[in-house]
N, C-alpha and C positions, 0 to 999 in steps of 0.2 A: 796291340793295346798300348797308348802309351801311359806315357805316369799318371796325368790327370783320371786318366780312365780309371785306373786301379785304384788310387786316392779314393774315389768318388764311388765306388764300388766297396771300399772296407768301409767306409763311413754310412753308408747304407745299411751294410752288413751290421757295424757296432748300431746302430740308430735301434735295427729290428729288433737285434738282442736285447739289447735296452728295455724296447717297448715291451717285449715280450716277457720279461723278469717283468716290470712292473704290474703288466694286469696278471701276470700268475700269483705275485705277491698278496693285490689288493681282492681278487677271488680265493685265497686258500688262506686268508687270513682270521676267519672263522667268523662270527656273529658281533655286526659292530651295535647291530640293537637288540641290547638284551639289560638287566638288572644287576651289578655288581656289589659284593658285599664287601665294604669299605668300612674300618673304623667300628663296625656293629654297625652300621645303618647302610640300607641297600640306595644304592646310588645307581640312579638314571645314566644309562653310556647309547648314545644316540639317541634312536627315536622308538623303542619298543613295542610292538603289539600288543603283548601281555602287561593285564597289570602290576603294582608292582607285587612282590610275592608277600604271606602271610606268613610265612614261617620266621623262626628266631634268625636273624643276620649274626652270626657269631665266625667275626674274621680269623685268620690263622694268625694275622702279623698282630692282634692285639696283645699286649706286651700288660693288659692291668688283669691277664687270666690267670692266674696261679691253678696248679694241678689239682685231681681232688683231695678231697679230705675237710676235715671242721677242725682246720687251725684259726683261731680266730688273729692269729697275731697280722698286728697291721691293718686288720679290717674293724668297722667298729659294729659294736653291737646294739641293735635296736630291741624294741616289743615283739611282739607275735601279729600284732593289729596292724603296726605300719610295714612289716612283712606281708599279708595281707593284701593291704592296700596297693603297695608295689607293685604284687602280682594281679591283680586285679583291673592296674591302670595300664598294665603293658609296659613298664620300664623295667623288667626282668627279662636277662638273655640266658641264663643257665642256674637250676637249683642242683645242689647235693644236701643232700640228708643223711646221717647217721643214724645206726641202733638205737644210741642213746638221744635221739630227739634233735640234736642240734642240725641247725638247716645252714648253709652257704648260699647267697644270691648274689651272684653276678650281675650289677646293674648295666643298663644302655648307657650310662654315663660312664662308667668306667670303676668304679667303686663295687668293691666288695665288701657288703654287710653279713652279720651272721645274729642268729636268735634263737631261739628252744621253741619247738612246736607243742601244741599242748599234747596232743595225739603222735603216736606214731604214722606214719601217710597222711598228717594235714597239709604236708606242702605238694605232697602230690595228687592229695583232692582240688588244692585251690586249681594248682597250675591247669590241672585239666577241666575244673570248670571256668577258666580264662580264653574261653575258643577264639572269642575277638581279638586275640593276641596271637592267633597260630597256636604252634605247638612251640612249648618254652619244655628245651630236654630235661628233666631231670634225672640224675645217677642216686643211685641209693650203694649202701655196701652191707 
């Protein structure tokens, strides 16, 4: 065999590797169409089957989540009725509630308001008669 031979025999050899990395790559790369939650909103990645999902989108990397608890600092405080109506319009991604009545909401926009429910478990009646919203979690303590 002379050089060319060998030449032309690695370079086939690197070519199939190649090839072969590639489609193992693009086959074990997992589901290019499916639903991603991005930002709080679920975001279209290729071409999907499934619609998009009904459940709350509550990303990991959103940075306006603070932990639980009804500290109100930083967030502002509304009524009970535009609490309410928030949940009801589906611009709530997470409620907490407290013993003493005070509710936290996590809005889709990124703002966290807080209000006094008049009841104890009104924020967890509303959320759960808000079905055309999914299920919006809430934590109670």
């Amino acid at each position: 065999m002379d050089r060319l031979d060998k030449f032309l025999w690695v370079l086939v050899l690197i070519l199939a590797i190649s090839g072969a990395t590639v489609v193992g790559l693009r086959l074990g790369s997992g589901d290019e169409d499916t639903w991603l939650c991005q930002n709080n909103q679920w975001i279209k990645h290729g071409n999907p089957s499934a619609p998009m999902p009904t459940t709350a989108c509550i990303s990991s990397d959103n940075q306006n989540l603070p932990g639980q608890g009804s500290d109100s600092t930083g967030s502002e405080m509304i009524e009970w009725n535009q609490a309410l109506s928030m949940i009801k319009n589906c611009e709530v991604l997470r409620i907490s509630q407290t013993h003493d009545r005070n509710v936290d909401l996590w809005l889709k926009d990124g703002r966290q308001v807080w209000t006094v429910e008049p009841n104890l478990d009104d924020a967890v009646k509303a959320a759960q008669a808000a079905t055309k919203c999914g299920t919006i979690p809430v934590s109670t303590e």
